[in-house]
DRENTI-194076 format. One record per residue (C-alpha): chain; residue in one letter; y, x, z. Coordinates in nm, 2 decimals. Last residue first. Layout:
N
('A','A',(Y,X,Z))
...
END
This chain:
402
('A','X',(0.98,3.53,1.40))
('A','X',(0.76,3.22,1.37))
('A','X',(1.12,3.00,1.28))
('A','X',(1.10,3.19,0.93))
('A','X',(1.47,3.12,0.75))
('A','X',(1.71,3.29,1.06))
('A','X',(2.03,3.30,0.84))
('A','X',(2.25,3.49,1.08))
('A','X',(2.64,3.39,1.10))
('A','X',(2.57,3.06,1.02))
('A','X',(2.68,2.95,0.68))
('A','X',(2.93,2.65,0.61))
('A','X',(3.06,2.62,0.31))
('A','X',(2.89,2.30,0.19))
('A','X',(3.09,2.11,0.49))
('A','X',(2.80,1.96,0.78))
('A','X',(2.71,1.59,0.78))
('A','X',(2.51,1.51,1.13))
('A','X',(2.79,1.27,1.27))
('A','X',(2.89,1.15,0.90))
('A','X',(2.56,1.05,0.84))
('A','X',(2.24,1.28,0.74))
('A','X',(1.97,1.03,0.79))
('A','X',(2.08,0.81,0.50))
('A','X',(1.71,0.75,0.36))
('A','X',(1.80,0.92,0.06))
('A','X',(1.99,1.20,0.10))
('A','X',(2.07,1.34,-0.29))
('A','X',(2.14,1.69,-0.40))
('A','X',(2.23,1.74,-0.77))
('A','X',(2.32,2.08,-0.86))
('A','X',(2.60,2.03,-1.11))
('A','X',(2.68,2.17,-1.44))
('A','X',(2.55,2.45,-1.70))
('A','X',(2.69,2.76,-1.49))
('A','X',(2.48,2.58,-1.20))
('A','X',(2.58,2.90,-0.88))
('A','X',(2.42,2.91,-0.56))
('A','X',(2.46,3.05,-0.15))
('A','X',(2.15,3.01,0.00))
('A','X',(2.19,3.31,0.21))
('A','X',(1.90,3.51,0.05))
('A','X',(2.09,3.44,-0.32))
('A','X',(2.08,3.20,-0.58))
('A','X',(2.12,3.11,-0.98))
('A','X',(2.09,2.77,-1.10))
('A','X',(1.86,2.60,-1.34))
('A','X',(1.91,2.60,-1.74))
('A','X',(1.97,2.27,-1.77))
('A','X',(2.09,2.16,-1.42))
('A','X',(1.87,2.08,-1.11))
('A','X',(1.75,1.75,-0.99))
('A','X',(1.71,1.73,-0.65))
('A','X',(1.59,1.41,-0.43))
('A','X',(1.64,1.43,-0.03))
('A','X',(1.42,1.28,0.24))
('A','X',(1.47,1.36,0.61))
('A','X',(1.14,1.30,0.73))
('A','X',(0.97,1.05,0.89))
('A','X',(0.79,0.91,0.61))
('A','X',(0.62,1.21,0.56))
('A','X',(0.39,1.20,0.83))
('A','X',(0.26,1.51,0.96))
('A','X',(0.51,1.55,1.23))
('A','X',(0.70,1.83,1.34))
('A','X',(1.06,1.63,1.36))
('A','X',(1.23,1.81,1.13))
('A','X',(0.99,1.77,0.85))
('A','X',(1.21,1.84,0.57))
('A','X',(1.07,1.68,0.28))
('A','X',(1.21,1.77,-0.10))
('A','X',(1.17,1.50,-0.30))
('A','X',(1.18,1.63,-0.72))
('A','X',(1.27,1.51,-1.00))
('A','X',(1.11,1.80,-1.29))
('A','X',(1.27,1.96,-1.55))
('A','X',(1.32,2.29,-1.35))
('A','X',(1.45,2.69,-1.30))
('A','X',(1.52,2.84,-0.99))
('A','X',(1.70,3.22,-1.07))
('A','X',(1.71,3.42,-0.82))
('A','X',(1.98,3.70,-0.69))
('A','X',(1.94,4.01,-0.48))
('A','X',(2.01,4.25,-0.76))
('A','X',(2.16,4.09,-1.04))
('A','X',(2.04,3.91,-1.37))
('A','X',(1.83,3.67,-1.16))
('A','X',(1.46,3.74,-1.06))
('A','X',(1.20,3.46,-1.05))
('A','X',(1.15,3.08,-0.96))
('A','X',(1.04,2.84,-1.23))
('A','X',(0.83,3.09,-1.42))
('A','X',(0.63,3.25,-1.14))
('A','X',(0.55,2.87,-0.98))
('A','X',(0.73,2.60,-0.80))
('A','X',(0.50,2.42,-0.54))
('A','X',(0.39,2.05,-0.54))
('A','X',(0.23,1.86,-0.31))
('A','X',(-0.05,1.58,-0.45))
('A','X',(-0.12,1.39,-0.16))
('A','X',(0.19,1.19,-0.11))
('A','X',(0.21,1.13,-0.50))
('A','X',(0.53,0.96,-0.54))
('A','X',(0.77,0.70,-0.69))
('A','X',(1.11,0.61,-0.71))
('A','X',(1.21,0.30,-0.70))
('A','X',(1.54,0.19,-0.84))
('A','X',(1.90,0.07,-0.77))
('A','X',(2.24,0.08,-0.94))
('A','X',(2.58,0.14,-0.81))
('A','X',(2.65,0.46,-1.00))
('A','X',(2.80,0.61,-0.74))
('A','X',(2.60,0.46,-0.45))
('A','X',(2.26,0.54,-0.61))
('A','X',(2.01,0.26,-0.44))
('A','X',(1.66,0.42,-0.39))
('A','X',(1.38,0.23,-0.24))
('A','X',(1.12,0.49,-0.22))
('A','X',(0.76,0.45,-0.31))
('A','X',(0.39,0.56,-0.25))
('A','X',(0.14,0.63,-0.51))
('A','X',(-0.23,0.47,-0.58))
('A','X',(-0.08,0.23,-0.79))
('A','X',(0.08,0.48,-1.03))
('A','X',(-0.22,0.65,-1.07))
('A','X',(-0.40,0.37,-1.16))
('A','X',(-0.07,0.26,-1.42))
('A','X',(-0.08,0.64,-1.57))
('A','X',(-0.43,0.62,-1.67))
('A','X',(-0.41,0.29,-1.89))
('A','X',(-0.05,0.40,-2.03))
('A','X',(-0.22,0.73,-2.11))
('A','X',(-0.09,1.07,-1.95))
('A','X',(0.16,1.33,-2.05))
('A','X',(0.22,1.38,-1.69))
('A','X',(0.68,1.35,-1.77))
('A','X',(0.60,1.07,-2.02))
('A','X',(0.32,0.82,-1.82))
('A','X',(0.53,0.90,-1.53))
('A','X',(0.86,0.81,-1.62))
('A','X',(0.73,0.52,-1.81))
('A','X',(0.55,0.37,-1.52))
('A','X',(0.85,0.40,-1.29))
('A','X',(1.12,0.61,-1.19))
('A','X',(0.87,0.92,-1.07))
('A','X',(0.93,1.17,-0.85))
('A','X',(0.73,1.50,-0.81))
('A','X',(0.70,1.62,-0.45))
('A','X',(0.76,1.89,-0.25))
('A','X',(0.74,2.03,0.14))
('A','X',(0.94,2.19,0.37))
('A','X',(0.87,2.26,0.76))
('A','X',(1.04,2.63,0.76))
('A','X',(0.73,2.80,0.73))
('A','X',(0.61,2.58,0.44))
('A','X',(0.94,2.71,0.27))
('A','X',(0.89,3.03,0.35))
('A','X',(0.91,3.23,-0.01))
('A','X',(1.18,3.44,0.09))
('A','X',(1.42,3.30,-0.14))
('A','X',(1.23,2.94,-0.10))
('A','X',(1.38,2.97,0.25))
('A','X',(1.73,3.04,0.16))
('A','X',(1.75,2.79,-0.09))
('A','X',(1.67,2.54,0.14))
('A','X',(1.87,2.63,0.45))
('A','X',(2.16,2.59,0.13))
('A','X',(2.03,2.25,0.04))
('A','X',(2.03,2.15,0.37))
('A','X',(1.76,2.04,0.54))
('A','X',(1.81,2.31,0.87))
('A','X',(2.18,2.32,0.89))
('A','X',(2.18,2.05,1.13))
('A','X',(2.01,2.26,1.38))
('A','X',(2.25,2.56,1.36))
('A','X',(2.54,2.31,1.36))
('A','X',(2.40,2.17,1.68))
('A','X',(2.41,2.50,1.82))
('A','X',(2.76,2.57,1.73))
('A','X',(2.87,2.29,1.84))
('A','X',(2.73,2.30,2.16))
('A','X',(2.87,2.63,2.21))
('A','X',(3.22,2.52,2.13))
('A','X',(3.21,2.27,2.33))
('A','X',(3.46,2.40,2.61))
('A','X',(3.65,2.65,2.40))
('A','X',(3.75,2.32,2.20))
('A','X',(4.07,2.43,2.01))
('A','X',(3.87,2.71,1.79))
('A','X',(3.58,2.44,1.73))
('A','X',(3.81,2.25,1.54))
('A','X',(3.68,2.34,1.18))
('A','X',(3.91,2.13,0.93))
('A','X',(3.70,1.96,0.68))
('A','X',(3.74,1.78,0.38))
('A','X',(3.60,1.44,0.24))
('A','X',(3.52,1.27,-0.10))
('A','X',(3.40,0.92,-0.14))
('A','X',(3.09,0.67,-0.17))
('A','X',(2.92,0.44,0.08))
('A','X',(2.55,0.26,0.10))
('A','X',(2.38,0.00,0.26))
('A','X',(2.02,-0.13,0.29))
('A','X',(1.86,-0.38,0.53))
('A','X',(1.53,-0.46,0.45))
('A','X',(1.33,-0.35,0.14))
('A','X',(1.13,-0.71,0.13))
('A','X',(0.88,-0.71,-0.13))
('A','X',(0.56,-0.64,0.15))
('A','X',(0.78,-0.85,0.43))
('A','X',(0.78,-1.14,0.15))
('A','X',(1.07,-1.38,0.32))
('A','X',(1.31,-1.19,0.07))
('A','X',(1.64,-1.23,0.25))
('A','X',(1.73,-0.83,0.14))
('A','X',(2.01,-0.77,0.39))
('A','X',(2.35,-0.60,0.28))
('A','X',(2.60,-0.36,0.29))
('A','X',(2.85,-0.19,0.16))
('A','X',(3.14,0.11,0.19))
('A','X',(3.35,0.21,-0.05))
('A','X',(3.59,0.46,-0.22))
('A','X',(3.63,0.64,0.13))
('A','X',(3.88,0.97,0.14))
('A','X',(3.78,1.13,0.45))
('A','X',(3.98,1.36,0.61))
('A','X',(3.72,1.52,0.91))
('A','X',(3.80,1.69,1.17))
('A','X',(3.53,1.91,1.28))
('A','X',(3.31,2.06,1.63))
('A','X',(3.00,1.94,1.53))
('A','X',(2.87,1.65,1.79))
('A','X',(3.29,1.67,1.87))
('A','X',(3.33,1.51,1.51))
('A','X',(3.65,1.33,1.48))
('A','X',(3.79,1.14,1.19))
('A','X',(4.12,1.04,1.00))
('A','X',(4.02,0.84,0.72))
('A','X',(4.23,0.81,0.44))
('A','X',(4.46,0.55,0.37))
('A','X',(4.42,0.18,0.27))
('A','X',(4.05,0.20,0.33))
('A','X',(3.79,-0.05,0.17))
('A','X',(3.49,-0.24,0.33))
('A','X',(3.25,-0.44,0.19))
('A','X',(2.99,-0.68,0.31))
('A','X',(2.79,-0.79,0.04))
('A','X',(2.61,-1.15,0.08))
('A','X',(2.83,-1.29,-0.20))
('A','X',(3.13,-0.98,-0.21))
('A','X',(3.26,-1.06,0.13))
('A','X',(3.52,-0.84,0.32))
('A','X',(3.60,-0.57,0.51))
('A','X',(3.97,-0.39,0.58))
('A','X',(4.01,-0.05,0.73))
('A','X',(4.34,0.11,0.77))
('A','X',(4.30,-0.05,1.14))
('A','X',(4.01,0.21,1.21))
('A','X',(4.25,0.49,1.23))
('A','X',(4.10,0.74,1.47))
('A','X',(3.77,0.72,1.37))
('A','X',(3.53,0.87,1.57))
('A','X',(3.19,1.07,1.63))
('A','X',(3.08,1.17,1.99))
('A','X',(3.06,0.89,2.14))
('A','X',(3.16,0.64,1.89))
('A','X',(2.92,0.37,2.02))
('A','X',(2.71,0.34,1.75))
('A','X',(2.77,0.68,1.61))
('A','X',(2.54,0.76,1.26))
('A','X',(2.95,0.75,1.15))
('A','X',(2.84,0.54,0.80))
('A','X',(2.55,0.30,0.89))
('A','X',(2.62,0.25,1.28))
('A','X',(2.98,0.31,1.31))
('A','X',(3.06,0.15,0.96))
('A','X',(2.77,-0.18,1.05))
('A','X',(3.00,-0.17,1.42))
('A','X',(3.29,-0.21,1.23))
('A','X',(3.21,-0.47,1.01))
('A','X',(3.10,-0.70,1.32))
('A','X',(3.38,-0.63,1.49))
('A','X',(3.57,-0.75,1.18))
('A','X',(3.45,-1.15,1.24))
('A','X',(3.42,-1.35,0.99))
('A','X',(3.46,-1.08,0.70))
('A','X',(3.68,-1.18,0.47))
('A','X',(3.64,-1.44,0.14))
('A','X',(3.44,-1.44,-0.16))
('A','X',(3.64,-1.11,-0.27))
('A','X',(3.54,-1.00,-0.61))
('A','X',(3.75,-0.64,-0.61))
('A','X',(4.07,-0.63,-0.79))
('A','X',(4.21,-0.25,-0.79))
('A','X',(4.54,-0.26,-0.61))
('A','X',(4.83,-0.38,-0.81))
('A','X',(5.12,-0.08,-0.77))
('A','X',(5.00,0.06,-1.06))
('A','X',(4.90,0.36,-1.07))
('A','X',(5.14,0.68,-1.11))
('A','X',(5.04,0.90,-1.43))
('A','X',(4.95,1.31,-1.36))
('A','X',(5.06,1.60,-1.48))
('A','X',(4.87,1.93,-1.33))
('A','X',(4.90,2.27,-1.34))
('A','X',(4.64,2.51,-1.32))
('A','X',(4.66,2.88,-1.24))
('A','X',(4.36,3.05,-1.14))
('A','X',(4.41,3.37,-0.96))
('A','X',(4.15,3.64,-0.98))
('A','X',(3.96,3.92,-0.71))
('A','X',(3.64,3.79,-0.81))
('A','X',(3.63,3.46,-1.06))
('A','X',(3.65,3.13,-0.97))
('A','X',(3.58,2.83,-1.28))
('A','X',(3.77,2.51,-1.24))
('A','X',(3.65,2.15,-1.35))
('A','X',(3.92,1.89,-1.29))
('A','X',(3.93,1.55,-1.09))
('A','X',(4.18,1.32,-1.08))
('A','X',(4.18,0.97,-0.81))
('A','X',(4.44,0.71,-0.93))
('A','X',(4.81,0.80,-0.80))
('A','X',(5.01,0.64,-0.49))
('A','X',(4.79,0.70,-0.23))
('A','X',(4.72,1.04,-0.35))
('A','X',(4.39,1.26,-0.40))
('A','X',(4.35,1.57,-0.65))
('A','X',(3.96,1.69,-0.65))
('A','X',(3.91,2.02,-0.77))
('A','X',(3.52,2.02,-0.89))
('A','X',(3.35,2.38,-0.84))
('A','X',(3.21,2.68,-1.04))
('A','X',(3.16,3.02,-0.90))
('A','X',(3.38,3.28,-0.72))
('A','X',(3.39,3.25,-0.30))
('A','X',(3.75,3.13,-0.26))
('A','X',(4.01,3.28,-0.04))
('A','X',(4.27,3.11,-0.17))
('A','X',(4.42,2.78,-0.21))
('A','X',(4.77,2.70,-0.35))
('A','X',(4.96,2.43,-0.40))
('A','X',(5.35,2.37,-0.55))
('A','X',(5.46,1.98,-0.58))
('A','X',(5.81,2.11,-0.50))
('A','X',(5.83,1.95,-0.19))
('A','X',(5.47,2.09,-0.10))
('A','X',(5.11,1.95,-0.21))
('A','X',(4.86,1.97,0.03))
('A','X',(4.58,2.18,0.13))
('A','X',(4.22,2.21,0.08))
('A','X',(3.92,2.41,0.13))
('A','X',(3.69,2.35,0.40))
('A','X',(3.40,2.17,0.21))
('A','X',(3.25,1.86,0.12))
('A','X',(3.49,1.79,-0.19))
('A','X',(3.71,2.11,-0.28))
('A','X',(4.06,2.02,-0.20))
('A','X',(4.41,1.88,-0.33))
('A','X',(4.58,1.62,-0.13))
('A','X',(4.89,1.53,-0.25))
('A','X',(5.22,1.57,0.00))
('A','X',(5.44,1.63,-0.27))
('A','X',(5.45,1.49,-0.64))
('A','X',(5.73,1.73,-0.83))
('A','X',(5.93,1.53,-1.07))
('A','X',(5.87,1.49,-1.47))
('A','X',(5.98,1.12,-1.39))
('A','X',(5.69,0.95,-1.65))
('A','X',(5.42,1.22,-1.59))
('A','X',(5.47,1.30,-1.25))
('A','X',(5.43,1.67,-1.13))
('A','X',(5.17,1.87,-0.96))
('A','X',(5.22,2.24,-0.98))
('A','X',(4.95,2.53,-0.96))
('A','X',(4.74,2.76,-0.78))
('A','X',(4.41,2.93,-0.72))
('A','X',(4.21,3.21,-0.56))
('A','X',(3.97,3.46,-0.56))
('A','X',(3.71,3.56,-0.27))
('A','X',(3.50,3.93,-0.35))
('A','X',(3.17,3.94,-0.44))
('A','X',(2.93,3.63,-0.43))
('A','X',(2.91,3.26,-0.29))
('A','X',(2.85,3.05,-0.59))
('A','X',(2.89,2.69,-0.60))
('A','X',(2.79,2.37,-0.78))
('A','X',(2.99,2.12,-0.58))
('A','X',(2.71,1.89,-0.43))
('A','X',(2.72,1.53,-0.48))
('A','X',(2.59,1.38,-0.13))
('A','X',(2.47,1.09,-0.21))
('A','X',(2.46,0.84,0.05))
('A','X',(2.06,0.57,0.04))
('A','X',(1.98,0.36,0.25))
('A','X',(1.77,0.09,0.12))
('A','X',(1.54,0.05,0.44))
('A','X',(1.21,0.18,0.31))
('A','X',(0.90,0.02,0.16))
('A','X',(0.64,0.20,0.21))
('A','X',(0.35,0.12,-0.06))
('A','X',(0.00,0.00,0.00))
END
């Protein structure tokens, strides 16, 4: 019989990234398109990561000390739609790129509103619960919760922000600007408990960090050690344990997905007749992609693990990089809990770029052809557990027996 999870699904898009050499740097000019004015006080940052500043009066930023590779500037303004741009870092360089960009209209973007939210406490608690990973807002909090407004879309709840969301993470020791698109959620009312997926939700949107474990002497420990154990299921902890080949020492294991009969039938070069018994015999995952909006199963083998071979992992063009190289959908199971179940994992798919992506033993990565995809899928990584893609601890310990 399948499992059926809870349709919870964040995707955590992952700037495609590499960490070598010496930092570089870039800067530019924002100005209006119609007035040909400066725009101050935009937000311009690396999503998921510490980098950003803002805008000045003269619509002048600048960010440096950047690790060369490839990333996705984001450009964020009340006033103006959302702009993203491409930009290539290279060692001991400064970019320059200047934007122009058109004001929106003053109309915000219709959604299909059926009417609000009967009672908001209830859409704040599903947010703490299903977004912070806080209930109670102990640790985790937003300090501006009346920028918040939810309402109906049929049996959607929805919730929007009118500014960016000012949050506190004392679990991890950040402060958090988070720039939410969306939030939703919703209950599957199918009385069939073995069709029903449950509850599900999803959100979507950018956010930067400011590292406040400088001003809290008193925590800072803590946070560091629950950074540490955080870290452990990312896609960097990741990277850095397939580097030494301990994976199955650091509590990962693979699997092929599947997106249906098709999928499978193509990818295993198998019969329709075959692939539908093997397809039964599988287990699923209720996958809803927040970005996108659309949802699917995906499908896998729990018996059948895989592991990359000579020719999708091997030397890179430098000394102490690797190339990982695959066509393949893959779940990648961290069993932080030490259990031989699956299903209690953290769950995360990754599809890689054509022509793979080039690493080091730190985990630090570079996708010349495009974006490393990284997606949580069962939403066990919230805003309390979510760490910036630049973080590192100071000693990458990747074999727990040592």
């Amino acid at each position: 019989m399948k499992n059926y999870f809870l349709l919870i699904n964040l995707c955590l898009a992952i700037s495609a990234s590499s960490l070598f050499g010496q930092t570089g740097s870039i800067k530019g000019v924002v100005t209006d398109s119609l007035t040909g004015q400066p725009v101050a006080g935009l937000s311009v940052f690396i999503p998921s990561t510490t980098f950003g500043t803002s805008t000045n009066q003269k619509g002048e930023y600048h960010l440096d000390k950047l690790n060369p590779g490839d990333y996705t500037l984001e450009f964020r303004h009340l006033s103006y739609p959302l702009y993203t741009r491409p930009i290539s870092i290279s060692e001991g360089k400064e970019m320059v790129l200047n934007m122009v960009i058109a004001e929106q209209s003053r109309k915000l973007k219709e959604f299909v509103i059926r009417g609000k939210v009967p009672d908001r406490r209830l859409g704040i608690q599903y947010l703490r619960e299903y977004f912070l990973g806080d209930n109670h807002e102990n640790l985790c909090k937003i300090l501006n919760p009346l920028d918040i407004s939810f309402y109906y879309d049929g049996d959607v709840i929805k919730a929007i922000a009118k500014k960016p969301l000012q949050i506190v993470n004392k679990h991890l020791g950040y402060r958090i600007t988070y720039f939410l698109d969306y939030f939703r959620y919703a209950e599957d009312k199918n009385p069939d408990p073995e069709k029903s997926v449950g509850a599900y939700f999803g959100y979507s949107g950018s956010a930067l960090f400011e590292d406040l474990s400088a001003g809290m002497p008193l925590s800072t420990l803590n946070s560091k050690i629950n950074r540490a154990n955080e870290f452990k299921g990312s896609i960097r902890h990741f990277l850095a344990s397939l580097y030494v080949n301990e994976l199955q020492v650091n509590h990962y294991q693979l699997r092929k997905a599947y997106r249906g009969l098709k999928d499978l039938q193509n990818t295993e070069k198998q019969s329709m007749a075959l692939s539908k018994i093997k397809l039964a015999q599988m287990d699923s995952l209720f996958n809803w992609d927040p970005v996108s909006g659309k949802s699917e199963y995906l499908f896998y083998d729990p018996a059948e693990e895989f592991n990359f071979n000579e020719f999708q992992v091997k030397d890179g063009p430098k000394a102490g990089e690797m190339i990982l190289a695959t066509d393949y959908l893959l779940l990648v199971f961290s069993d932080f809990r030490r259990t031989k179940d699956l299903l209690d994992d953290r769950i995360t798919s990754l599809r890689l770029p054509d022509g793979g992506i080039t690493f080091d033993k730190d985990g630090n990565y570079w996708a010349p052809n495009g974006g490393l995809s990284w997606i949580n899928l069962l939403n066990t990584i919230l805003v309390k557990s979510m760490l910036p893609d630049d973080y590192m601890p100071k000693i990458v310990v990747t074999n727990e027996s040592k």
